[in-house]
C-alpha positions in Angstrom: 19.5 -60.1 203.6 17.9 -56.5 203.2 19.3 -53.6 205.1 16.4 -51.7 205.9 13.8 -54.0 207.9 10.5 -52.4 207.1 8.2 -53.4 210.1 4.4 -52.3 210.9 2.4 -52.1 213.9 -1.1 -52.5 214.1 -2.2 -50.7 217.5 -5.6 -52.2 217.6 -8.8 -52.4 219.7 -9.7 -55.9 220.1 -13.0 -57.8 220.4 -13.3 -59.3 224.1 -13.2 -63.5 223.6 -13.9 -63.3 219.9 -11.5 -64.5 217.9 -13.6 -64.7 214.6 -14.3 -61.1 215.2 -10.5 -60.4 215.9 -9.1 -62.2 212.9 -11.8 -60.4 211.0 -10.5 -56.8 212.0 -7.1 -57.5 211.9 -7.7 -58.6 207.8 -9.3 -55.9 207.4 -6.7 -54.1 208.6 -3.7 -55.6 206.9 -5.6 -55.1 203.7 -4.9 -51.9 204.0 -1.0 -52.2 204.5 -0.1 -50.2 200.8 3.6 -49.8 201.7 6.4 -52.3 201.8 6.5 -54.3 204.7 8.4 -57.6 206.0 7.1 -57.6 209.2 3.5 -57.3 210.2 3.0 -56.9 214.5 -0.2 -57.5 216.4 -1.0 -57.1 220.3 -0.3 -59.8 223.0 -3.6 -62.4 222.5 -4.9 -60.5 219.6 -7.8 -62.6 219.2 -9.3 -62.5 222.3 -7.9 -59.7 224.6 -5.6 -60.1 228.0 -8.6 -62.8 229.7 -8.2 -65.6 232.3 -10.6 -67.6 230.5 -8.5 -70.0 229.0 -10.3 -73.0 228.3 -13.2 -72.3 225.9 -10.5 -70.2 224.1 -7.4 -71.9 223.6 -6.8 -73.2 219.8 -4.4 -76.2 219.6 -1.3 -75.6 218.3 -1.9 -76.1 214.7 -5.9 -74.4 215.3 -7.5 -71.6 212.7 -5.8 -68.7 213.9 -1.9 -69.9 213.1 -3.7 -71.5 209.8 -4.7 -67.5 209.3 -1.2 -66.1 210.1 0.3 -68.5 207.8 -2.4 -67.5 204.8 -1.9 -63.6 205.8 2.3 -63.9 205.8 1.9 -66.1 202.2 -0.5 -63.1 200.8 1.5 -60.1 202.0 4.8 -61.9 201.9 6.0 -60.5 204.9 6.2 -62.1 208.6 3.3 -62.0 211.2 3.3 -62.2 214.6 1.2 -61.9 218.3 0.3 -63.7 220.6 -2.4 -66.2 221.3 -3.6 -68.9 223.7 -2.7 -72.6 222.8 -4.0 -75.6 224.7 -1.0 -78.2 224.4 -0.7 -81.2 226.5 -3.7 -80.2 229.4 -1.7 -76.8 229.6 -2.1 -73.4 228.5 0.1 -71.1 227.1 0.1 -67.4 226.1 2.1 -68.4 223.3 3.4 -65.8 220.9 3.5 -67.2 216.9 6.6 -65.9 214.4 5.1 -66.9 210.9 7.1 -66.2 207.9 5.9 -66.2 204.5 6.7 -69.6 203.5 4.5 -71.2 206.2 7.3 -71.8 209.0 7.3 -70.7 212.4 8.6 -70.1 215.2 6.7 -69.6 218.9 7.3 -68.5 222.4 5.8 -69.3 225.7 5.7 -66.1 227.7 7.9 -66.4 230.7 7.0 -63.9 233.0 3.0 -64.7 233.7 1.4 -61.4 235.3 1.2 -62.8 239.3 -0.8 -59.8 239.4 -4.3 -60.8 237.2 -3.7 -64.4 238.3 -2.0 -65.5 234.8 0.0 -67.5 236.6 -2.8 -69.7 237.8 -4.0 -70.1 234.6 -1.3 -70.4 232.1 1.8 -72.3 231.9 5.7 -70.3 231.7 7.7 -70.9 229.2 11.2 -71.5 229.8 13.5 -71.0 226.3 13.6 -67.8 224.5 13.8 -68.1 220.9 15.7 -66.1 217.9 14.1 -65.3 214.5 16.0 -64.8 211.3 13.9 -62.6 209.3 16.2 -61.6 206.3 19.4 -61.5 207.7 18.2 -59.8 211.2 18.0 -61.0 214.4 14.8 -60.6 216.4 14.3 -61.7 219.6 10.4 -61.7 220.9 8.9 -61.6 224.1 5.8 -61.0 225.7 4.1 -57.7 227.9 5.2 -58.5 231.5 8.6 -59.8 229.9 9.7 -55.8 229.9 10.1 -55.8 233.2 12.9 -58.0 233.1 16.1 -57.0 231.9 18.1 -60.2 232.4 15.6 -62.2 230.2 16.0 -59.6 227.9 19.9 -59.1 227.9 21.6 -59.0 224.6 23.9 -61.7 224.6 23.5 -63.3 221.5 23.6 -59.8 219.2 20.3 -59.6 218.2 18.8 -56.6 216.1 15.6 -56.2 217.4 14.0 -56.8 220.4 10.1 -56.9 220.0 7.1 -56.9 222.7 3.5 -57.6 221.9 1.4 -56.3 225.1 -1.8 -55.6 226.4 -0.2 -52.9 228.5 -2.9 -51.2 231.0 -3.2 -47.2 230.8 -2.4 -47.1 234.8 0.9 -48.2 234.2 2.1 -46.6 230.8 4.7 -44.5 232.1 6.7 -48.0 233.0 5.9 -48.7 229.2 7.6 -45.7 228.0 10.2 -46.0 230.3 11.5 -49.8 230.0 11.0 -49.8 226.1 13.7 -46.9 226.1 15.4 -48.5 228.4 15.7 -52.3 226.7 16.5 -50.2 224.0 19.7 -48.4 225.5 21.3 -51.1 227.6 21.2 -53.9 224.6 21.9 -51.6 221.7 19.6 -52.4 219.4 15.8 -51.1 218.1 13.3 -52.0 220.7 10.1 -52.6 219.5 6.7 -52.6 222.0 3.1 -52.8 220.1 0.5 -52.2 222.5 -3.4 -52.3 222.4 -5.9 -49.7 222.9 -9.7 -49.6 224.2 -11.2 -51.2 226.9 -11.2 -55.1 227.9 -14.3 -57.5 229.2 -12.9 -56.6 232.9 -13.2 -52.7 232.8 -9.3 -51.9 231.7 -8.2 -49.2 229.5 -5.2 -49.6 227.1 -4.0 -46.4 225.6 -1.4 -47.8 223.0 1.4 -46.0 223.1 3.3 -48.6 220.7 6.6 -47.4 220.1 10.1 -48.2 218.5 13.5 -46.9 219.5 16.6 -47.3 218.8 20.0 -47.9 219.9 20.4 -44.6 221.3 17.1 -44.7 222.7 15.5 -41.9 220.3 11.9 -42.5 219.3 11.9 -43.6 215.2 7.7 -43.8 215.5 5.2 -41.0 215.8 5.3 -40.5 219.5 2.4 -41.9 221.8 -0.7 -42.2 219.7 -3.9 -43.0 222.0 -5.8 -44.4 219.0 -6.2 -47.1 216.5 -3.7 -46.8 214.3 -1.1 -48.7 211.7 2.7 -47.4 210.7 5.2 -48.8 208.4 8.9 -47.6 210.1 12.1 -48.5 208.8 14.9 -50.1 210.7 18.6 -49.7 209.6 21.2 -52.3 210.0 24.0 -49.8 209.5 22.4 -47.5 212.3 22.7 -51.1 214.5 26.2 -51.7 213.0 27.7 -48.0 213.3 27.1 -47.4 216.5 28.1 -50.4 218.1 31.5 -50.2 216.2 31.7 -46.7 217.8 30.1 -46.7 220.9 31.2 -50.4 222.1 29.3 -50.3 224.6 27.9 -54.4 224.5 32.0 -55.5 225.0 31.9 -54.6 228.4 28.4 -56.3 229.1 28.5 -58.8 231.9 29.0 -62.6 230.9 26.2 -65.2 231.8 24.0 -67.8 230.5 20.0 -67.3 230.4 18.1 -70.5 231.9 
């Protein structure tokens, strides 16, 4: 158990439906991590960017790019994780991978698919969230369009860290800003949202803005970078703990089951 979580985002352009070029850059990248760090963060389908083309580029679920995680969270010792796209049973998934150092994982089927692009034509919803122990926290992951759903989101299980990969559009980053403080706020615990930057293979721009806040909904990252960029912030459990004992705000939280 540690009780400061030292986490890193990697706000990344990515290379449109290349994932060799994508896992490429991103090594790169994490080679550069100097600092402590026990948890490494990528965008939502960081090896090929937010496409609809799922099925010359969906891996099977033990394909090269979990085989790379699992080599990158064994190197750094710390935890990786993104999303992808997984071919599993004649289905697709935008399927987010939770690989800790010792080669274990965890994943997530994003829920909400994004009616709006079609995703929901393409890929399959997932239907369980999931909780990662990471060193005595509790994170609970989700995907981009899963923001804009606070009940799938609902703290009812005390996690310490609610985390978003995304390929967020720059049309719509005021919602961004907004729901990240707000998941933050109504569950009491950090909020974490790591967005991409660039353009994509169908013409939209992605501006980043990858974030963390806290329980109070105060900002703990440089605010609103446009650009590439990687930072190492630390989370503190006692933050979490004290302001919960004080505040009490989660005891008077509504009472219901997620399905």
């Amino acid at each position: 158990m540690v009780d400061s979580l030292f986490v890193t985002l990697i706000q990344s352009h990515l290379h449109w439906e290349n994932p060799e070029a994508n896992r490429a850059h991103f090594s790169k990248l994490i080679g550069s991590i100097s600092e402590e760090t026990h948890l490494i963060v990528l965008p939502e389908m960081f090896t090929t960017g937010f496409t609809m083309n799922a099925e010359p580029l969906g891996e099977l679920p033990n394909g090269p790019t979990l085989g790379w995680m699992r080599e990158i969270a064994k190197n750094k010792i710390a935890a990786i994780t993104g999303s992808i796209i997984v071919h599993e049973n004649d289905r697709y998934f935008n399927r987010l991978l939770f690989v800790l150092p010792d080669g274990s994982f965890k994943q997530y089927d994003k829920k909400h698919t994004f009616t709006l692009a079609g995703e929901h034509k393409v890929y399959a919803a997932g239907t369980q969230r999931i909780l990662v122990e990471l060193l005595g926290w509790k994170i609970c992951p989700l995907v981009c369009y899963d923001l804009r759903f606070p009940v799938w989101a609902r703290n009812t299980v005390d996690y310490d860290l609610l985390l978003y990969v995304a390929n967020w559009p720059k049309k719509r980053i005021a919602a961004w800003d907004a729901l990240l403080k707000a998941r933050a706020i109504e569950n009491m615990s950090y909020c974490l949202g790591l967005n991409r930057v660039g353009l994509d293979g169908n013409g939209h721009e992605y501006v980043g803005h990858s974030a963390v806040y806290d329980v109070l909904g105060e900002q703990v990252t440089i605010s609103n970078k446009e650009e590439e960029f990687i930072e190492t912030v630390q989370l503190k459990k006692e933050h979490i703990q004290t302001n919960r004992a004080h505040l009490q705000f989660l005891n008077d939280r509504d009472q219901f089951s997620l399905k």
